[in-house]
N, C-alpha and C positions, 0 to 999 in steps of 0.2 A: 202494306197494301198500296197498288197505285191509288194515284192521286181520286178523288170522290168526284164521280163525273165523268172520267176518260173508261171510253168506251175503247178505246183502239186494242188491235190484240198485239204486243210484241210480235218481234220474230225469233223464232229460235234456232239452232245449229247443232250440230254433231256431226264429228268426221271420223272414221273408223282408221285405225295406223296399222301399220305392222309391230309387233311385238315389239324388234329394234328399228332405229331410224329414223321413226315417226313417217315413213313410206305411207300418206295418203289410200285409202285401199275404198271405203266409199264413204258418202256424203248426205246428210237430210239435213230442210232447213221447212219451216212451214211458211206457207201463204197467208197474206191479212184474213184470208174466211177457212183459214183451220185447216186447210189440205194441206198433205206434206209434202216432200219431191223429196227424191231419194234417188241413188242410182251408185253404180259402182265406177272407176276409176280405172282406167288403162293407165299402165304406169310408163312412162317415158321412159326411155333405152336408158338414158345417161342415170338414173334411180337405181337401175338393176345394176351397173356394174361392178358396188359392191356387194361380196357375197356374202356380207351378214345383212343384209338384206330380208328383212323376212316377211310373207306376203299373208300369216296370218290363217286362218281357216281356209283361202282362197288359193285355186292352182293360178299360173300365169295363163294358160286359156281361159279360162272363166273370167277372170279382166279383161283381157284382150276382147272374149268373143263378147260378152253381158255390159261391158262396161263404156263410160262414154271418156273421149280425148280430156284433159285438164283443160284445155283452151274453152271444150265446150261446157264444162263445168264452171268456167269462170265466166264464160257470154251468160247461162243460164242464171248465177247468180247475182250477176251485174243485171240483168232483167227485172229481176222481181226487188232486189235491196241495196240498189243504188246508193252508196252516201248515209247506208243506215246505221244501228246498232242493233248486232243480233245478240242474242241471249244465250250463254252456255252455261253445262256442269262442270267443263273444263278447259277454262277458258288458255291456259296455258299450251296443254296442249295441243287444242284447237287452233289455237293463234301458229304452232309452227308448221302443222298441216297444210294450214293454208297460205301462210309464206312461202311454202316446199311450190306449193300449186304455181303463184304469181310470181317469185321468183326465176322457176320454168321459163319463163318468156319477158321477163325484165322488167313487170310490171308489178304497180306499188298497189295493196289492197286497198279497195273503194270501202270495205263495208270496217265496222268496229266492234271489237267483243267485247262484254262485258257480263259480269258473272250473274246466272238468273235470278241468284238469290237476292243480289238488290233490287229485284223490283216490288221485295215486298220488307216495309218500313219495320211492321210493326211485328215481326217476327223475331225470334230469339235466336243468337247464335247456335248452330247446329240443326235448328228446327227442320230449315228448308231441305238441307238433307237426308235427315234422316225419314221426313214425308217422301223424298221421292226416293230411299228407299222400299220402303213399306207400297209405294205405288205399285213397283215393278214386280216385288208378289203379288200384290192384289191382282195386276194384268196378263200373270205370267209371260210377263214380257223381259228379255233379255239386257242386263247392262254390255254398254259398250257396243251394239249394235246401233250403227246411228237414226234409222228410220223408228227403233224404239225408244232409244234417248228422248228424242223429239215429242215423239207421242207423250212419252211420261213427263216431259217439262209441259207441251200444253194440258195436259191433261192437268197437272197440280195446278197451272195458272186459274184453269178453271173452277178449280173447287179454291183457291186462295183470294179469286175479284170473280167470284161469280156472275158480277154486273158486266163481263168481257166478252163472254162464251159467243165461239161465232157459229155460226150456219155449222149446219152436221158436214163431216167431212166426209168428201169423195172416197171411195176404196181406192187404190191406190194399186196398179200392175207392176211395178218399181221403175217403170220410165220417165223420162222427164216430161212434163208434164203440158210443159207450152209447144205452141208452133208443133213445128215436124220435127221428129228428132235426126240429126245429121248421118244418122249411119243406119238410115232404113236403107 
């Protein structure tokens, strides 16, 4: 359990890949008051040239047309988690995801992973997993989609420090959430 007293809420992550490649395909992370941001991934030219490439459930238009640049996924989440540590199910693959992202443009990632289940001490090996499997039926919610990842990590956060729980969250349209988004 976090520390007795800390009110704050993590942050959490999830980034959806392609089958092979770990091709970036979209992205959710949540807000200190429990909203998530979510959105999909235009995939940079130089990504696509090889052709085991694989983009997953997703055609190449539906990136292109629903999705936002990598650049503006990396402004957005330089915004909200600057210098932080976010929270994943899979911090491995998570971690090359978003190296794929920042590498794109030569830049070194601001934010740091680490695996959710340590945020909670007193917990038994295997527990935290196996709770949020059992979430994802409870929610009928999807593994490996990232905007349900999320949900199912705060959602266990909140039944595991119940003294955390923030403000109800926004619905959510799958756009990013601050400011104007760049490709209205």
């Amino acid at each position: 359990m976090p520390p007795t007293g800390d009110t704050s809420m993590p942050g959490f992550i999830a980034v959806e890949t392609g089958d092979d490649g770990g091709l970036p395909l979209a992205i959710a992370w949540t807000l200190p008051d429990g909203r998530v941001k979510h959105t999909l991934i235009q995939p940079e030219d130089d990504w696509l040239d090889d052709e085991l490439i694989s983009l997953g459930e997703y055609s190449l238009e539906e990136l292109n047309g629903m999705g936002v640049s990598p650049l503006d996924v990396i402004r957005e989440l330089e915004n909200d988690h600057f210098s932080a540590t976010l929270y994943t199910a899979g911090v491995g693959d998570d971690e090359a995801a978003l190296s794929r992202l920042f590498d794109t443009y030569g830049l070194d990632p601001f934010v740091e992973l680490a695996p959710a289940e340590s945020l909670y001490d007193d917990l038994a090996p295997g527990d935290w997993s196996r709770a949020r499997g059992e979430l994802f039926g409870e929610l009928g919610l999807e593994p490996l989609r990232p905007e349900h990842e999320v949900a199912v990590m705060l959602n266990l956060h909140q039944r595991l420090a119940p003294d955390v729980a923030p403000p109800e969250a926004t619905p959510f349209d799958g756009r990013l959430l601050d400011g104007d988004d760049v490709d209205d």
